[in-house]
C-alpha positions as CSV (number, residue, x, y, z in Angstrom):
1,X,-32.4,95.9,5.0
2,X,-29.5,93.8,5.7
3,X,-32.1,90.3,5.2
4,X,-32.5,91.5,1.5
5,X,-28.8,92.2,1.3
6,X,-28.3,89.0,2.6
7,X,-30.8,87.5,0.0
8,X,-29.4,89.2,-2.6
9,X,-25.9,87.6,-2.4
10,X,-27.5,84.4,-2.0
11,X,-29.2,84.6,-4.9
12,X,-25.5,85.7,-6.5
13,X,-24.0,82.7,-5.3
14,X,-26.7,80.5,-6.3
15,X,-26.4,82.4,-10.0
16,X,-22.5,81.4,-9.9
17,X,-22.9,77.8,-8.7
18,X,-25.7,77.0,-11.5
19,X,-23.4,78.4,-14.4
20,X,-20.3,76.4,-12.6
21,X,-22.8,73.3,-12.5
22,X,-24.2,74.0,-15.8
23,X,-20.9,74.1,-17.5
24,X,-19.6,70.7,-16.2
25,X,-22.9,69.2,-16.9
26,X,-22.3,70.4,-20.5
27,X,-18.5,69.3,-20.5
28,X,-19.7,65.8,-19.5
29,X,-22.5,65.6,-22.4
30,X,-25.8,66.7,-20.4
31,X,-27.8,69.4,-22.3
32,X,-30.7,71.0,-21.3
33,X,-33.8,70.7,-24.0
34,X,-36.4,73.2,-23.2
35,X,-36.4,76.8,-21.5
36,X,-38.8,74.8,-19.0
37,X,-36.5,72.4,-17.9
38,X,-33.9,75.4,-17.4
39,X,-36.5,77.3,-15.1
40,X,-37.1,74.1,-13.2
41,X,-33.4,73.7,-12.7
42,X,-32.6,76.8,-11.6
43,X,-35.6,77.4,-9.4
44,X,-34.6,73.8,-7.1
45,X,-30.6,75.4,-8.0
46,X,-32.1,78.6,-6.2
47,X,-33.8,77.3,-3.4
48,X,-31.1,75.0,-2.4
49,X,-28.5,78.1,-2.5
50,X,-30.5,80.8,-0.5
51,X,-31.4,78.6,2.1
52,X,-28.3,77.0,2.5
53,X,-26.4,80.6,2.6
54,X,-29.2,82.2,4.4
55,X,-28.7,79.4,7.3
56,X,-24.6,79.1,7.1
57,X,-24.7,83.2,7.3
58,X,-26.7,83.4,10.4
59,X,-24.7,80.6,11.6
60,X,-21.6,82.7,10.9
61,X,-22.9,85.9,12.1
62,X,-24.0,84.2,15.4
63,X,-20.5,82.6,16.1
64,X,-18.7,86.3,15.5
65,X,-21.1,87.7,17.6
66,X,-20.5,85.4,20.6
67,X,-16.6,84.7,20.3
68,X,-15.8,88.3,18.9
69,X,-12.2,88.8,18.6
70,X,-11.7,84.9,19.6
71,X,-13.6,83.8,16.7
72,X,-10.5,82.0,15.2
73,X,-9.4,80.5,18.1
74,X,-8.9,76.5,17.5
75,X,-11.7,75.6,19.9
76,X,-13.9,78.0,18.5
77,X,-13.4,77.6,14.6
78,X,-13.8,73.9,15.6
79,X,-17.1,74.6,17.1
80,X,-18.4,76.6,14.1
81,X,-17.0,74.3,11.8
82,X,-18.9,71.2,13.5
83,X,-21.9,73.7,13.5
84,X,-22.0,74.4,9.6
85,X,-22.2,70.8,9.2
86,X,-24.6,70.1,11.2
87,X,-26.9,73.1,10.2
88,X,-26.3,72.4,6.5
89,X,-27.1,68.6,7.1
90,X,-29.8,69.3,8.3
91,X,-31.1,72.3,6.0
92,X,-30.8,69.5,2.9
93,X,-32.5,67.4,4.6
94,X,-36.0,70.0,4.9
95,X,-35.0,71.3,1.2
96,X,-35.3,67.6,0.3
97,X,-38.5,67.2,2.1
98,X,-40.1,69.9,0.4
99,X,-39.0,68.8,-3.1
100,X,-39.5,65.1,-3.1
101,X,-42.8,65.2,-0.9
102,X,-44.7,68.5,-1.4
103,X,-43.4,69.4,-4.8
104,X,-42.7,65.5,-6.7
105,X,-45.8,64.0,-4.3
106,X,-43.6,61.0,-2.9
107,X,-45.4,59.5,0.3
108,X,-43.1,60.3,3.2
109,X,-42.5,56.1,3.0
110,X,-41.3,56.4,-0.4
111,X,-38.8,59.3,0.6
112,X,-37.3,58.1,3.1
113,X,-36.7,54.4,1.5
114,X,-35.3,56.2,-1.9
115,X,-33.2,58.1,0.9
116,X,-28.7,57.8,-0.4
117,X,-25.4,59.5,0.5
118,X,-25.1,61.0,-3.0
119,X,-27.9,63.4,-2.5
120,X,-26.2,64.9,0.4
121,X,-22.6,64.5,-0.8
122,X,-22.6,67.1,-3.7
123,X,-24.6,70.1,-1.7
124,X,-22.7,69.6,0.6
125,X,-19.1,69.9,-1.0
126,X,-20.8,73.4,-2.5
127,X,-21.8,74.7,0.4
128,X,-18.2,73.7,2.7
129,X,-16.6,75.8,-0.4
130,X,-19.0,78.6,0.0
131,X,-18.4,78.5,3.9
132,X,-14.8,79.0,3.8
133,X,-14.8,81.4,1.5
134,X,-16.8,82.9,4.1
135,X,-14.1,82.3,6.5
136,X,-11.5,83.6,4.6
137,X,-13.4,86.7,3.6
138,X,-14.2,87.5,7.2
139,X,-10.7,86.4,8.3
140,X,-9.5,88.9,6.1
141,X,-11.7,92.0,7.3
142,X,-11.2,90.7,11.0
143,X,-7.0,91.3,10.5
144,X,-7.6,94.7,8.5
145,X,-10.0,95.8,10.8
146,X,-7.5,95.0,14.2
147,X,-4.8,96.6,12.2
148,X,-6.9,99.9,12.1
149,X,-8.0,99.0,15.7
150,X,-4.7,98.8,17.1
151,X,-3.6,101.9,15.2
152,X,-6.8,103.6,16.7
153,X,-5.4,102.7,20.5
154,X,-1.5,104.3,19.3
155,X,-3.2,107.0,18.3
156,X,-5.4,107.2,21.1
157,X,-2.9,106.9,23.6
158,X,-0.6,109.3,22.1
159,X,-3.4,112.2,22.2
160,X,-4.4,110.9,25.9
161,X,-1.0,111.8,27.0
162,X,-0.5,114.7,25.3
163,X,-3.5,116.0,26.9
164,X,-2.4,115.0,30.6
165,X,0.9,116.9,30.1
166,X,-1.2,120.1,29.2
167,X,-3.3,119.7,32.1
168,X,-0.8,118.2,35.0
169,X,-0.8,120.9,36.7
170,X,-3.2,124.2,35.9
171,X,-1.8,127.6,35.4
172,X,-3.4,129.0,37.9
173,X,-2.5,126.5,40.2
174,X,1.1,127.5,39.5
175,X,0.3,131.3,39.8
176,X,-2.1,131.0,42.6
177,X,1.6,128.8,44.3
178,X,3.8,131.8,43.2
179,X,1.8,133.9,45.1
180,X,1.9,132.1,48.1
181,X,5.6,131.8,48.1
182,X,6.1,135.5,47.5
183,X,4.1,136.4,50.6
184,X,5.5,133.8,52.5
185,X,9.4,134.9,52.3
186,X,8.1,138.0,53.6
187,X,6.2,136.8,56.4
188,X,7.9,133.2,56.9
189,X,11.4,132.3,55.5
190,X,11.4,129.5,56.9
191,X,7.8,128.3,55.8
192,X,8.9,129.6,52.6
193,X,11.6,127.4,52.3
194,X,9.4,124.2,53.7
195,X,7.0,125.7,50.5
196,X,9.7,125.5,47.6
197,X,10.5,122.3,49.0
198,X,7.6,120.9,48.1
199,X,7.0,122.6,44.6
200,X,9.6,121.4,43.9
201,X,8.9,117.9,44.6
202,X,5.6,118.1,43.0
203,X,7.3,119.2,39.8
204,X,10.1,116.8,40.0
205,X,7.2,113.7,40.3
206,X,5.6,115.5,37.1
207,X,8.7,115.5,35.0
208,X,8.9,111.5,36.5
209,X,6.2,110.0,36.2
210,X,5.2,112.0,32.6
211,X,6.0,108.9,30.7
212,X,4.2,106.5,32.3
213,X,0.7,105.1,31.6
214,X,0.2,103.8,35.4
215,X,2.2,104.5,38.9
216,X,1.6,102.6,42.0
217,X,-1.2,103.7,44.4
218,X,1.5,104.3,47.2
219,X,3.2,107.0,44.8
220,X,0.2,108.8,43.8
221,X,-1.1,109.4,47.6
222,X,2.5,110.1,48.6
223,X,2.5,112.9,45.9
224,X,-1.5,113.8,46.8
225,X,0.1,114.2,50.3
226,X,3.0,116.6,49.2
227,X,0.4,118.3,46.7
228,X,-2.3,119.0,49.6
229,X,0.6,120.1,51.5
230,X,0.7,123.4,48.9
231,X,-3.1,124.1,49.3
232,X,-2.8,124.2,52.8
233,X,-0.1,126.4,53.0
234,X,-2.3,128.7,51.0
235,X,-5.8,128.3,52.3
236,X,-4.9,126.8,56.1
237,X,-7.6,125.4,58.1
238,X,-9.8,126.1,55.0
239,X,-9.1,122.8,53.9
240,X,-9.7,119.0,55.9
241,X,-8.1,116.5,53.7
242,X,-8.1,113.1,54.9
243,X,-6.1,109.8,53.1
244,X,-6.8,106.4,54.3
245,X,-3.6,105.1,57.1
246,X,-3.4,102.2,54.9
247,X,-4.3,100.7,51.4
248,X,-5.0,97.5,50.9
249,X,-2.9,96.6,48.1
250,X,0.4,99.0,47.7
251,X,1.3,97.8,44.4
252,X,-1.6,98.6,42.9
253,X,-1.8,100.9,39.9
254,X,-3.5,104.0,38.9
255,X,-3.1,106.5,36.3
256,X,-0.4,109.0,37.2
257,X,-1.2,112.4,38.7
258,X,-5.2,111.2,38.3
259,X,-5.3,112.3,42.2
260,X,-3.8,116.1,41.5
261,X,-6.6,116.6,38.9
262,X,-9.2,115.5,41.0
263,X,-8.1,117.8,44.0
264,X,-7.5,121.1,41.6
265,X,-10.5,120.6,40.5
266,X,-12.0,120.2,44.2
267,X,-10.1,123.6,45.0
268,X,-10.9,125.2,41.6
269,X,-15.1,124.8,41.7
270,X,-15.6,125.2,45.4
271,X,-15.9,128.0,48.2
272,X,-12.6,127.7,50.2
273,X,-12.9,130.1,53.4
274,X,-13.0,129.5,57.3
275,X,-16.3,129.6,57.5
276,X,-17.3,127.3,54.3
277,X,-14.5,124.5,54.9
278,X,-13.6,121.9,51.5
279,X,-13.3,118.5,53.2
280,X,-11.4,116.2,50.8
281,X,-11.2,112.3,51.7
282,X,-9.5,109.5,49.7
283,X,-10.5,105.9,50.8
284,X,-10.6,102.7,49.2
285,X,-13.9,100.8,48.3
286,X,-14.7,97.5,46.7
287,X,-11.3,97.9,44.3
288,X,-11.6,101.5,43.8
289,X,-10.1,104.6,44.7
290,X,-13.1,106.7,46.0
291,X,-12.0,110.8,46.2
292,X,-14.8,112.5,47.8
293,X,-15.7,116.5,48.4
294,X,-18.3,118.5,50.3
295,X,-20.2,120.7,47.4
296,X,-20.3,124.4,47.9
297,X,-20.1,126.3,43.9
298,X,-18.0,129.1,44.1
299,X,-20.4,132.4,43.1
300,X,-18.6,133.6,40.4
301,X,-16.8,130.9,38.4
302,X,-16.1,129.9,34.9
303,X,-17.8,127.1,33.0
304,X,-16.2,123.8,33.7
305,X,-14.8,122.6,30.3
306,X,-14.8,119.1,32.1
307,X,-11.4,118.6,30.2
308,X,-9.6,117.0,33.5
309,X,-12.5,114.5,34.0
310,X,-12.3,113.3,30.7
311,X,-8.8,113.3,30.3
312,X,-9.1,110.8,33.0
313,X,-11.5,108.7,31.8
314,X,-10.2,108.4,28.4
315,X,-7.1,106.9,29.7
316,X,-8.5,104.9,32.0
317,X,-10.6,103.4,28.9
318,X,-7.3,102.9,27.0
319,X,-6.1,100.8,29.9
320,X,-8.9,98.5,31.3
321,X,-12.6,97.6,31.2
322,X,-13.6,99.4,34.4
323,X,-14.6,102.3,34.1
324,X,-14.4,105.7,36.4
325,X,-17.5,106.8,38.0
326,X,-18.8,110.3,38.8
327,X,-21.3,110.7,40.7
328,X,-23.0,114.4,42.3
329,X,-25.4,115.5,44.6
330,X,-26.4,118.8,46.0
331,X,-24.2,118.5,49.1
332,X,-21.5,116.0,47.5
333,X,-19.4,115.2,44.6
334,X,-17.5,111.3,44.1
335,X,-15.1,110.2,41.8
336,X,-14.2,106.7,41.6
337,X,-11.3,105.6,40.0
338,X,-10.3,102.0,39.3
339,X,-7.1,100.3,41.2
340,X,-5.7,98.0,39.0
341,X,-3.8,94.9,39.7
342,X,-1.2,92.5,37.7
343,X,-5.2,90.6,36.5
344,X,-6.3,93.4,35.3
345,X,-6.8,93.7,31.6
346,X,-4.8,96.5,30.9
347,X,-2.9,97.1,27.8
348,X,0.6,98.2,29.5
349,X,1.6,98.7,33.5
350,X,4.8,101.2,32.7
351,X,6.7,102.6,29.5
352,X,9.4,100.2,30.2
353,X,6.8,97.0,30.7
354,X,5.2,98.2,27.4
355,X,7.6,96.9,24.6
356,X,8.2,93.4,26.5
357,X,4.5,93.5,26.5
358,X,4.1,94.6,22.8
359,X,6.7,92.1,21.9
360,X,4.7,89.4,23.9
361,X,1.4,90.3,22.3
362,X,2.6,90.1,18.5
363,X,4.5,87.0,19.4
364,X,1.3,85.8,20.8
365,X,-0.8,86.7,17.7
366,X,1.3,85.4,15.8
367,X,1.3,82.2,17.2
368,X,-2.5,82.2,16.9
369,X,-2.3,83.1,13.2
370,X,-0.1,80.1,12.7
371,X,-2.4,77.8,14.4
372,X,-5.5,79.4,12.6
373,X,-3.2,78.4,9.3
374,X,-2.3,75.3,9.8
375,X,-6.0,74.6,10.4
376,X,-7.0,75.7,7.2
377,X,-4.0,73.9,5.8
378,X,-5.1,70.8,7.0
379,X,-8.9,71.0,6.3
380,X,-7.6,71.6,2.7
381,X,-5.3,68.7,2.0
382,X,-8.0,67.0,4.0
383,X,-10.5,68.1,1.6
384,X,-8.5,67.3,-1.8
385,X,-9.0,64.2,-1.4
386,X,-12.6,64.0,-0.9
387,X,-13.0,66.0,-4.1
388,X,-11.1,63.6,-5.9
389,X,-12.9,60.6,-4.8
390,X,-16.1,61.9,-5.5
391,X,-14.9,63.4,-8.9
392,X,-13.9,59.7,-9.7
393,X,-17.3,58.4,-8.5
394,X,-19.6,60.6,-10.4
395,X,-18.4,61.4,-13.3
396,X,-15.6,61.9,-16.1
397,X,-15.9,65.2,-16.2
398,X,-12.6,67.0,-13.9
399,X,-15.2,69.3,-11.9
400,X,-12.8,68.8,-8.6
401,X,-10.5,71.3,-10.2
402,X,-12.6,73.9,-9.8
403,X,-12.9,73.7,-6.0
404,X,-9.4,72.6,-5.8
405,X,-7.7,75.2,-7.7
406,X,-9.6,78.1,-5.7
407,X,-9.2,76.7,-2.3
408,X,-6.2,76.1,-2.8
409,X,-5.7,80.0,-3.9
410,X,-7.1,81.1,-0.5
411,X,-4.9,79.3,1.4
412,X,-2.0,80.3,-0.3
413,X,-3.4,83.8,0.2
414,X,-3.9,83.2,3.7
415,X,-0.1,81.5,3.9
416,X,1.1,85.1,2.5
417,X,-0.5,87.0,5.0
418,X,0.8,85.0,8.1
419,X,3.9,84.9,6.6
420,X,4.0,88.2,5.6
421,X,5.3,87.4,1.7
422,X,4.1,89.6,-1.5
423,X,5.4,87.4,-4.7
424,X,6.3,90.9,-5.6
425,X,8.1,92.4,-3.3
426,X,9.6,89.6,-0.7
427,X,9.5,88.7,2.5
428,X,8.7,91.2,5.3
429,X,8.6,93.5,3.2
430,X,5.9,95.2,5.5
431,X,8.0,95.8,8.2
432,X,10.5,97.2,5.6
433,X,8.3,99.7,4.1
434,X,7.3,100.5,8.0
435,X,10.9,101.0,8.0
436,X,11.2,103.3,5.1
437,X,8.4,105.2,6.2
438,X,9.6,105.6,10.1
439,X,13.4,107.0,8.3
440,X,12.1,109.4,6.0
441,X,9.7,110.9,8.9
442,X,12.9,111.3,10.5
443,X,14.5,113.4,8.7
C-alpha cells in the first residue's frame, strides 16, 4: 500500500514537470504535432519521473530511518545530499540505457560514443528541485512533529508526578503507622517517641524531595533505612532487611522515593509473621539497583492494581533509556532499577538543573536550526547560478525562474521559521502569543 502511494505521487510529479516542460517548450516555439508524439513524450517524461522519485524517496526514507532525529545534522544532510546525487546519476544513466538501446535500437557502441553532459544536466536540475522540496517538506513535519513530542514529555511528566504524590506513601501505610504509635505510648513512651521521630522524617523527605525528578542514591537508602525503621517497629523480627555497607557510586541518581514503593509493596503482598519472615535486600549490580524479596502471597489480599510499579517505570522512561526490570518466580520477586550517572541520557537531574538544562537544549537546537539554514542558504545561492548558466546555454526561453522563484520561496519559509517571523504578525510573536496564553490561564 504505501509502494502505490508512493507511485501515485510520482506519477503527480511527473504530471507537473511535463506541463512545466511543456509550457517552456511552447514559450520557446516547440509544438507538439500529433497526439502520438504527445504519448511518446510523456510516456519517456513518465518513466524518467517515477524512477527517479521512486529511487530519491527510498533514498530519503532510508537516511531518516538510520539518523532519525539527527537527520539534519551537517554531516548527515551532507551524506544524503552526496547520496541523491549519486543515486540519481546513476538512475539516468539505466533510464538512458533502456531508451537509447532497448527502446531506439542503438548498439551499446553507439550509446556510449553519442554519450554528453546535456543529457544529464536537465534531469538532474529537476530532480535536485524535487529533492529539496523533499527536504523541506520533511523538515517541516520533523519540527511540528518534535514540537508535539516535546509537549507529549511536559505532559507526560506532569501526570507522572502527579501520580507519585498520590501514591508516596499508601493510606494504609499511614493508618497501619498510627496504630503502631497509639499502642506504643501505651506500652513504650519512649519507643513511641523514637517512632514519631521517624514519621516524621519520612514525611519531612516526602514534602522534600516531591519536586524533584531524581535524588542521589545515598538519600534514597538513607530514607529506605529510616522507612524500614517504621515496619520494624510494627512487625519486629518479622522482617530481615539488609542494604549494601557501601555503594559504588554515591552520587548516583534514582528516582525519589522509588525504594519506599518497592518496600510497601513488599509488606503490602506478603505474609509477615514470626514464623513466615519477609527478607528484603538492596544491592547493587552491573549499574542497577537490585531490591529483592522472598515470595509468600498473603491469603486474603486485594488485586494488585500494579499502579506503584508503573508509576515507576513510566518515570523512569521519561528520564533515560534503561529501563526497570521485574522479574518473579515462585519463591522470589526482583526489581531492578536503573542508577544513573552525569552520562546518562536523562532529560533533567533536579528541578533546579532543569531550566539551565531547558535553556541549554533550545539554545542547542537552535544552534542546529541555524546551521541546517545556512546550509540550505548556501546550496541555494549556489544553485542560482547554475540555473542561470544553463538557462543561458539552452535556450531563450527564462525557464530558470521557475526553479528559482520557488526555491527561493522555501528558503525564505524555512528563514521564517528559524527566525521565528510571520510577515503578519512580527517577530517572536510565538513566544508572545505563548505569553498571552500563559496570562490569561492565570487569571
Amino acid at each position: 500500500m504505501h509502494f502505490i502511494k508512493e507511485i501515485g505521487k510520482a506519477f503527480f510529479v511527473g504530471t507537473l514537470i511535463f506541463l512545466v516542460i511543456g509550457v517552456i517548450k511552447y514559450f520557446n516555439g516547440t509544438f507538439i504535432t500529433s497526439g502520438e508524439e504527445l504519448l511518446v513524450q510523456f510516456g519517456y517524461n513518465q518513466l524518467y519521473s517515477i524512477l527517479l522519485y521512486m529511487t530519491n524517496a527510498y533514498f530519503f526514507m532510508f537516511m531518516i530511518k538510520k539518523y532519525k532525529g539527527e537527520f539534519f545534522q551537517i554531516q548527515n544532510l551532507a551524506v544524503g545530499i552526496f547520496g541523491a546525487l549519486v543515486i540519481t546519476l546513476i538512475t539516468i544513466f539505466i533510464l538512458r540505457i533502456i531508451t537509447e538501446i532497448f527502446i531506439e535500437g542503438e548498439s551499446f557502441a553507439e550509446f556510449i560514443g553519442g554519450e554528453s553532459v546535456q543529457y544529464y544536466s536537465f534531469s538532474l536540475i529537476i530532480t535536485a528541485v524535487v529533492v529539496t522540496i523533499f527536504y523541506i517538506v520533511y523538515y517541516y513535519r520533523f519540527k511540528q512533529e518534535r514540537k508535539v513530542k516535546e509537549q507529549k514529555i511536559i505532559a507526560k511528566t506532569a501526570s507522572a508526578q502527579f501520580d507519585a504524590l498520590k501514591n508516596q506513601l499508601d493510606p494504609h501505610f499511614l493508618f497501619n503507622s498510627l496504630n503502631v504509635l497509639t499502642s506504643l505510648i501505651e506500652e513504650n513512651p519512649e519507643a513511641a517517641t523514637r517512632f514519631t521521630t521517624s514519621l516524621s522524617k519520612v514525611y519531612r523527605y516526602v514534602l522534600e524531595q516531591k519536586n524533584k525528578e531524581l535524588v542521589t542514591l545515598e538519600e534514597e537508602l538513607k530514607f529506605a533505612r529510616i522507612y524500614m525503621s517504621l515496619i520494624k517497629m510494627r512487625f519486629e523480627d518479622s522482617i530481615v532487611f539488609t542494604l549494601p555497607e557501601r555503594v559504588s557510586n554515591p552520587e548516583a541518581k534514582v528516582v525519589p522515593l522509588s525504594l519506599q514503593l518497592l518496600l510497601e509493596n513488599a509488606v503490602k503482598h506478603n505474609q509477615v509473621t514470626p514464623n513466615r519472615k519477609l527478607f528484603i535486600t538492596i544491592s547493587e549490580e552491573n549499574g542497577n539497583l537490585i531490591i529483592k524479596n522472598n515470595v509468600q502471597p498473603k491469603k486474603v489480599v486485594k488485586e494488585s492494581s500494579g499502579v506503584g510499579l508503573q508509576n515507576i517505570k513510566q518515570r523512569y522512561f521519561l528520564l533515560t533509556n534503561r529501563p526497570v526490570t521485574i522479574q518473579k518466580t515462585d519463591s522470589e520477586f526482583t526489581v531492578a532499577i536503573p542508577l544513573l550517572t552525569k552520562n546518562t541520557s536523562s532529560i533533567m537531574t533536579t528541578q533546579e538543573n532543569y531550566i539551565s538544562a531547558k535553556k541549554y537544549d533550545r539554545a542547542k537546537k537552535h544552534v542546529e536550526e541555524l546551521k541546517g539554514f545556512y546550509i540550505h542558504f548556501g546550496i541555494y545561492l549556489i544553485m542560482v547560478p547554475v540555473f542561470i548558466y544553463l538557462n543561458y546555454i539552452s535556450t531563450s526561453f527564462p525557464w530558470a525562474f521557475f526553479p528559482i522563484i520557488g526555491w527561493g520561496a522555501g528558503v525564505s519559509g524555512h528563514a521564517m521559521e528559524v527566525f521565528n517571523y510571520n510577515p503578519f504578525l512580527g517577530k517572536n510573536w510565538e513566544e508572545r502569543k505563548i505569553k498571552e496564553l500563559m496570562d490569561k490561564d492565570d487569571l
